[in-house]
Structure formats: C-alpha cells, structure tokens
C-alpha positions as CSV (number, residue, x, y, z in Angstrom):
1,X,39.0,314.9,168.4
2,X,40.3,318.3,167.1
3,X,43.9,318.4,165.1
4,X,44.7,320.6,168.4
5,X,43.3,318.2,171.2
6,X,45.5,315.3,168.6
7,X,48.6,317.3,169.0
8,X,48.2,317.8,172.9
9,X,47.3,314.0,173.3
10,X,50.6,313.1,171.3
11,X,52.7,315.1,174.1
12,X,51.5,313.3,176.7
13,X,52.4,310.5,175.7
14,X,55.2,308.3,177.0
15,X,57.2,305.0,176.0
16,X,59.9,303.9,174.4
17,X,60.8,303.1,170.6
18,X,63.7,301.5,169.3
19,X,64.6,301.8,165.8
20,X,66.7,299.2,164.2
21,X,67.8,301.3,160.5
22,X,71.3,301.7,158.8
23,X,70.5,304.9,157.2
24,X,71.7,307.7,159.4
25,X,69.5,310.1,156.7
26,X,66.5,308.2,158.2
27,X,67.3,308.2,161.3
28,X,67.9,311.8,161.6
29,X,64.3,312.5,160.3
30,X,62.8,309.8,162.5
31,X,64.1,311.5,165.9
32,X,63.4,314.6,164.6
33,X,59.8,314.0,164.2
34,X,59.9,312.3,167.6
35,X,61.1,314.7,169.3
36,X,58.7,317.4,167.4
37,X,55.7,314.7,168.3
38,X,56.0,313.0,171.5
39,X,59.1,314.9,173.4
40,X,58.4,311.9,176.3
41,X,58.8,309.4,173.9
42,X,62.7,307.8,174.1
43,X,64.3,306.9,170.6
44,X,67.3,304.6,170.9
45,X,68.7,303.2,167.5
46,X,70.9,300.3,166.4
47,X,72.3,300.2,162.9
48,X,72.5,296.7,162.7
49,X,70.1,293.6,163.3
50,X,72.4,292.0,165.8
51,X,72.7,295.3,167.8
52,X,68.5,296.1,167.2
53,X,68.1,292.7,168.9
54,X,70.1,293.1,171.8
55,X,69.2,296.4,172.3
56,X,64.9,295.0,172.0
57,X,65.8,292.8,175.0
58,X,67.7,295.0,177.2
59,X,65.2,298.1,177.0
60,X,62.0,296.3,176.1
61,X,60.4,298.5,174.2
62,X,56.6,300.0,173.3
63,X,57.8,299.6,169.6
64,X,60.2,298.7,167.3
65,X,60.5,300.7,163.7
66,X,62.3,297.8,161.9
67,X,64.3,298.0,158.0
68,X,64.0,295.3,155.9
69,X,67.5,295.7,154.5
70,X,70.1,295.9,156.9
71,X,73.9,294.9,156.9
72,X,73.9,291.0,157.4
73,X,70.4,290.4,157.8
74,X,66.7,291.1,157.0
75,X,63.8,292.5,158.7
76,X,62.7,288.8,158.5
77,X,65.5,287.5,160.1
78,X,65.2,289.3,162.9
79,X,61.4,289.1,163.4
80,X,62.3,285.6,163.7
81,X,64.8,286.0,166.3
82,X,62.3,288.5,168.1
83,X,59.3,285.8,167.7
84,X,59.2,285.0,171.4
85,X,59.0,288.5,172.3
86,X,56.3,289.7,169.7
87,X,54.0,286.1,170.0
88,X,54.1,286.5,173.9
89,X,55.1,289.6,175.1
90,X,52.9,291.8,172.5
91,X,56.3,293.5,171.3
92,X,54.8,295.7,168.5
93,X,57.2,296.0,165.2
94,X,56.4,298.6,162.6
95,X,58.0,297.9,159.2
96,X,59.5,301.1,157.7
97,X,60.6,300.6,154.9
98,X,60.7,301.5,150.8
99,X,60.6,297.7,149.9
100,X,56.7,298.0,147.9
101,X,54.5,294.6,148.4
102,X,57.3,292.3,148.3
103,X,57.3,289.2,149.2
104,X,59.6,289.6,151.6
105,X,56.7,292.8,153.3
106,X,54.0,289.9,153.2
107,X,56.1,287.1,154.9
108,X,56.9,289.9,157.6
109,X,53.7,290.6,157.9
110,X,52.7,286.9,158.3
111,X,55.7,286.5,160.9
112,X,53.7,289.1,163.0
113,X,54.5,292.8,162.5
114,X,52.2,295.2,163.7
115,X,51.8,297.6,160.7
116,X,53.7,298.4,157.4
117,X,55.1,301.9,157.0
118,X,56.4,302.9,153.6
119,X,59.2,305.2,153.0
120,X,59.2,308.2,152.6
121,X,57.6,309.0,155.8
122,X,54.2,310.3,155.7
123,X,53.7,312.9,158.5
124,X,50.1,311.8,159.6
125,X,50.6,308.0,158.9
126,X,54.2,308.7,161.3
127,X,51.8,310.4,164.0
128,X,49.1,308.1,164.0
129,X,51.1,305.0,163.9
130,X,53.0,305.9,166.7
131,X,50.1,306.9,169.2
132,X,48.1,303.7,168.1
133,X,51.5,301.5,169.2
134,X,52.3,303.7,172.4
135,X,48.1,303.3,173.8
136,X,47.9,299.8,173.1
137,X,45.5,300.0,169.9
138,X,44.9,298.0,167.4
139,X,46.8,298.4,163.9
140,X,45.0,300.2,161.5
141,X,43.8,297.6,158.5
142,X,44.9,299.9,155.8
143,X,48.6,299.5,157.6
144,X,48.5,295.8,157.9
145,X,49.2,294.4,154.6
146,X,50.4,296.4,151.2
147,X,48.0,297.4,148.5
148,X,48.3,294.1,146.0
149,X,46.8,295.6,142.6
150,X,46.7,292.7,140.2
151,X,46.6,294.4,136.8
152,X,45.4,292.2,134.2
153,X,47.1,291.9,130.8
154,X,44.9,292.9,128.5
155,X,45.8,289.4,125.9
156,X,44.3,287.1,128.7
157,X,40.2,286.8,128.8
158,X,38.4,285.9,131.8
159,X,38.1,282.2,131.1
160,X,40.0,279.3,132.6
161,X,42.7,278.2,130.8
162,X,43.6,274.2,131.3
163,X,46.1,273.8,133.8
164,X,45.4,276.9,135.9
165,X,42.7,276.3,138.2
C-alpha cells in the first residue's frame, strides 16, 4: 500500500478514542494529529484516572491512550480497575508515555495493554498504532514490550559467580 492509499485508508476510518493524560501540552498535540489523521475518529479526554475510568465505561471506546503518571493514580492502577473491560471486552489500551522500560511499563504491559508508545510522539508509530487499534489488528511486536538492553559492566567475566545462578 502506497503512503497515498495509507493516508486515504486513515480517513475512512471511524471509532472512538479516549485519552486519559494530565498534560494539556499533550493533549493539544494528540487531537491535533487526530483530527489531521482520522477526522471520523472522536477524541474525548479526561485529566484524571477516576474521570478516564468513568468516561471508558460510559462511551466504550475503540481505544484508550493511557499516562502512567497522573494526579492520584497510575496507569497501573487504572488498568486494574479497567481489567474486566480489557480481559473480556477486548478494550485496547495504548500506553503513552515518557516512563523508558520501567518497571512500572512491564507490569502494564503484563496487566494487558495493547502497545507501548513513547513520548515524544512519533508521527508514523502515532498513525500506525492508531489504524492497527481502530481495524481490529494485532499489536505490532516491536510495540509490545520496551527495548531491555542489558549492558554489561566490563569488571564482570562471563563465568558464574557462587550465589547467582
């Protein structure tokens, strides 16, 4: 598929995102790249967990772009609270976040999140991620977990010390 047959495909498309973020900066540049992307796609934001939550189970949405840092709460806490939806319902939650691999990203992940977006934005990641959540496809592999590079300290060798494995 061309860039231009991409770009067509991205405005038909239709569904509904909710974006739970405290950061008006970032949501201002989220609707404006939905808007500039998918025109039939809805954004509706809460700045708060609580609110995101409420606002998941009144408009049940296609997706959910989901901070890990937000007053009162973490993205964990409320991937907990929306467990029923995402385990049963296929509710799809992006991660969008600056957090790097964290363990906070990984038990996210673990707790079912769909993909793991890192801040800033990247326009083609944005675009992709959001037709692969609004047709029903599956994640993309390099989205589903962070990059883990274990860099090796160059005073250890290669053999087993007693006492670690």
């Amino acid at each position: 598929m061309s860039d231009n047959q991409a770009a067509s495909a991205d405005v038909s498309l239709v569904g509904k995102i909710v974006y739970i973020e405290d950061d008006p900066i970032s949501v201002m540049l989220v609707q404006s790249l939905v808007d500039m992307l998918y025109p039939r796609v809805e954004l509706l934001h809460a700045d708060s967990a609580a609110t995101g939550i409420r606002l998941v189970r009144r408009k049940q949405p296609d997706l959910v772009l989901l901070d890990m840092h937000l007053p009162g709460a973490t993205g964990i806490d409320v991937l907990r609270e929306l467990n029923p939806e995402v385990s049963t319902q296929g509710l799809r939650v992006t991660l969008l976040t600056a957090d790097a691999a964290t363990p906070s990203v990984i038990k996210a992940m673990s707790l079912g999140a769909y993909e793991y977006w890192r801040k800033p934005l990247n326009l083609a990641l944005f675009r992709n991620g959001v037709r692969r959540a609004l047709t029903g496809s599956l994640p993309d592999a390099s989205c589903r977990l962070p990059s883990l590079r274990v860099q090796r300290r160059p005073d250890y060798s290669d053999e087993v010390r007693p006492g670690e494995g």
